[in-house]
N, C-alpha and C positions, 0 to 999 in steps of 0.2 A: 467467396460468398459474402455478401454485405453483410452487417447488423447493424440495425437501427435502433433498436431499443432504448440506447440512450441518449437518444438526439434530442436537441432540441433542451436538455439541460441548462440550467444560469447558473450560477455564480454558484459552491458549495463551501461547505466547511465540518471542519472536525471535530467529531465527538468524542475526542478522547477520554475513556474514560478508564480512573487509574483502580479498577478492580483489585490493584496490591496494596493498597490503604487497609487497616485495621476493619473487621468485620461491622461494627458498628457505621464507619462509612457509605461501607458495601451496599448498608439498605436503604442508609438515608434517602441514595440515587434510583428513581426507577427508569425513567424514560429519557433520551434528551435527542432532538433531530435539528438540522440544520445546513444552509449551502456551504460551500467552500468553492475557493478560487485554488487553480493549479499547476504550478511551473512543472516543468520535465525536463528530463536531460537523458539519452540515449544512446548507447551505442553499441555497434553489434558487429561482428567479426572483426574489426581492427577500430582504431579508432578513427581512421580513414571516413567511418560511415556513421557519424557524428549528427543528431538533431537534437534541435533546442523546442519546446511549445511551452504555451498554456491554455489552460480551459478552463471547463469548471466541472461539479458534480453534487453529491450531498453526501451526508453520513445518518449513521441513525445510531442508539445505545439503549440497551436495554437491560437491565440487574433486577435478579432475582435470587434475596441470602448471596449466597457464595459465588452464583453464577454470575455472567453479564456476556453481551452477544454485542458486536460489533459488526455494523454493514458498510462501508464505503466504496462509494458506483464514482468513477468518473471518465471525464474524455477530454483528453489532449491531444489537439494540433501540433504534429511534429513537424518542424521545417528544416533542412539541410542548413546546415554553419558554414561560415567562410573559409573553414580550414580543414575542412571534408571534402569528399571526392562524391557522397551525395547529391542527386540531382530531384527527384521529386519528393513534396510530403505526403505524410498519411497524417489519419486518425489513430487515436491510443484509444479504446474505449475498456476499462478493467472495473473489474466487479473486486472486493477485500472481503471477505468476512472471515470471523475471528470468533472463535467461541473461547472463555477462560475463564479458570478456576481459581477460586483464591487458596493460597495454599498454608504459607505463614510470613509474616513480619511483613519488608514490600512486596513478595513474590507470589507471581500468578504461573497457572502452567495454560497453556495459546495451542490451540490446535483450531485448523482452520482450511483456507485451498482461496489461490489468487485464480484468476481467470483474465489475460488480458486478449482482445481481439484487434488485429489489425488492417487499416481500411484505405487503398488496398491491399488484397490480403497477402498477397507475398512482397511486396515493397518493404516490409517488417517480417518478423514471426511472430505470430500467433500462439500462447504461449498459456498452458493451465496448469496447477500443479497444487500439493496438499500440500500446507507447511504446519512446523511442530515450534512449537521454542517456549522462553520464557520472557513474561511480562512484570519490572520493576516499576512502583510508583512511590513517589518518597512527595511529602510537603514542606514545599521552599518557606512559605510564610504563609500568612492569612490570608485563604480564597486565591492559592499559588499553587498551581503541582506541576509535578516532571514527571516524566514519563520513560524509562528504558525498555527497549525490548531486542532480542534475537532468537532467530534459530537456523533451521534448515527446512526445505524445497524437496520435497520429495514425491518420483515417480512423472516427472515434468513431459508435458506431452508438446511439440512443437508440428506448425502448420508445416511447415517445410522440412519436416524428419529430425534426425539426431539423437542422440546420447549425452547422459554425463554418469561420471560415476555418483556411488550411493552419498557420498558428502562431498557432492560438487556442484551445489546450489546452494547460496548463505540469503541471508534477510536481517539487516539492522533497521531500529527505528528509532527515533526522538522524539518525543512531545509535552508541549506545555500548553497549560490549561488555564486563564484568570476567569475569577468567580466575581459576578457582579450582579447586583440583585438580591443580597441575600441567594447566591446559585441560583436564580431561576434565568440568569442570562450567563454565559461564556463567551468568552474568547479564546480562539485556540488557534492551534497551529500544529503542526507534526512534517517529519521528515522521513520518508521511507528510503533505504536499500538496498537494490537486487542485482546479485552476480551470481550468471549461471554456467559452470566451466563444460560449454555445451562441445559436440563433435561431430561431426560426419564423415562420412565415407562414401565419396563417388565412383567407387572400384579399386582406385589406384592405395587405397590404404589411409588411416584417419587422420584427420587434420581439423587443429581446434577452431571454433567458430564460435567464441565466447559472445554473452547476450548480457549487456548491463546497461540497469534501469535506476535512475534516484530520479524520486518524485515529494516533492515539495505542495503542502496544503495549510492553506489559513481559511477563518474566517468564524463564525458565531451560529452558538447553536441555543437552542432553548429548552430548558428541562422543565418536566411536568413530573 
């Protein structure tokens, strides 16, 4: 089944926003949204089945005290690599959103659920799931931050069936953040992770059909 919802999307970028800065931080931020541009890198049961894209999409941030909400929507053109066994591309269309608490010193705790759709829809897996982890922000220098995050995937729902066990989905991230404008413009960037130690079983007994995803986002956001 198609989705279209995110079509028709240009160019996005990331709001990252480092909720594990000092509380005083926390509120200075309220709002900030913006495009981003999107590289991908895919691959799914072996690495036989190998795609490269880009695309675009947008992000949005929001802080309130202690809280802050994170939405990033995008869609990647996936295309078969030279040294796959891959013959057609699809769309990557994924929805992120991140809810997180600041907790103490850089540490935020991230509870949140990815949602990616693939078009068409079994040339990929379609692929939705909660994740849990924790979110680090430190500041490199003036109008500078980093950004660490991980955790786990869990309860991971696939178009095409499967299993993994209870710690057999992970999610690492990277991001950095330049302030310009007095903060009312950024530049950002960020790096996502996903390795799902997925399975199935078509009678004769289970065999692994792992699904991994890094996605790569830049581009400028503006906070109000």
């Amino acid at each position: 089944m198609k989705r279209r919802r995110l079509s028709g999307l240009a160019v996005s970028v990331l709001g990252v926003l480092l909720t594990a800065q000092p509380l005083k931080r926390l509120t200075a931020q309220h709002f900030s949204i913006g495009p981003e541009v999107a590289f991908g890198d895919y691959r799914e049961v072996s690495s036989d089945l190998h795609y490269r894209g880009v695309g675009g999409g947008a992000t949005a941030t929001v802080t309130w005290k202690k809280w802050s909400a994170h939405v990033a929507i995008s869609k990647v053109t996936y295309k078969p690599t030279s040294d796959g066994t891959a013959t057609q591309q699809f769309d990557a269309r994924e929805v992120d959103v991140r809810l997180r608490y600041y907790v103490s010193g850089p540490i935020s705790a991230e509870l949140g659920f990815v949602n990616r759709k693939a078009d068409p829809e079994f040339e990929a897996q379609s692929m939705g799931a909660i994740t849990a982890g924790a979110h680090m922000g430190y500041l490199l220098g003036p109008g500078v931050h980093m950004a660490l995050s991980g955790g786990l995937m869990f309860g991971p729902r696939f178009s095409g069936g499967g299993t993994i066990s209870p710690l057999g989905a992970l999610r690492l991230g990277l991001g950095l953040t330049v302030d310009a404008l007095r903060g009312r413009l950024r530049f950002n960037g960020d790096y996502d992770f996903q390795r799902i130690s997925r399975k199935t079983n078509d009678g004769s007994g289970e065999l692994p059909a792992p699904i991994q995803q890094s996605l790569g986002r830049a581009g400028i956001a503006v906070a109000f």
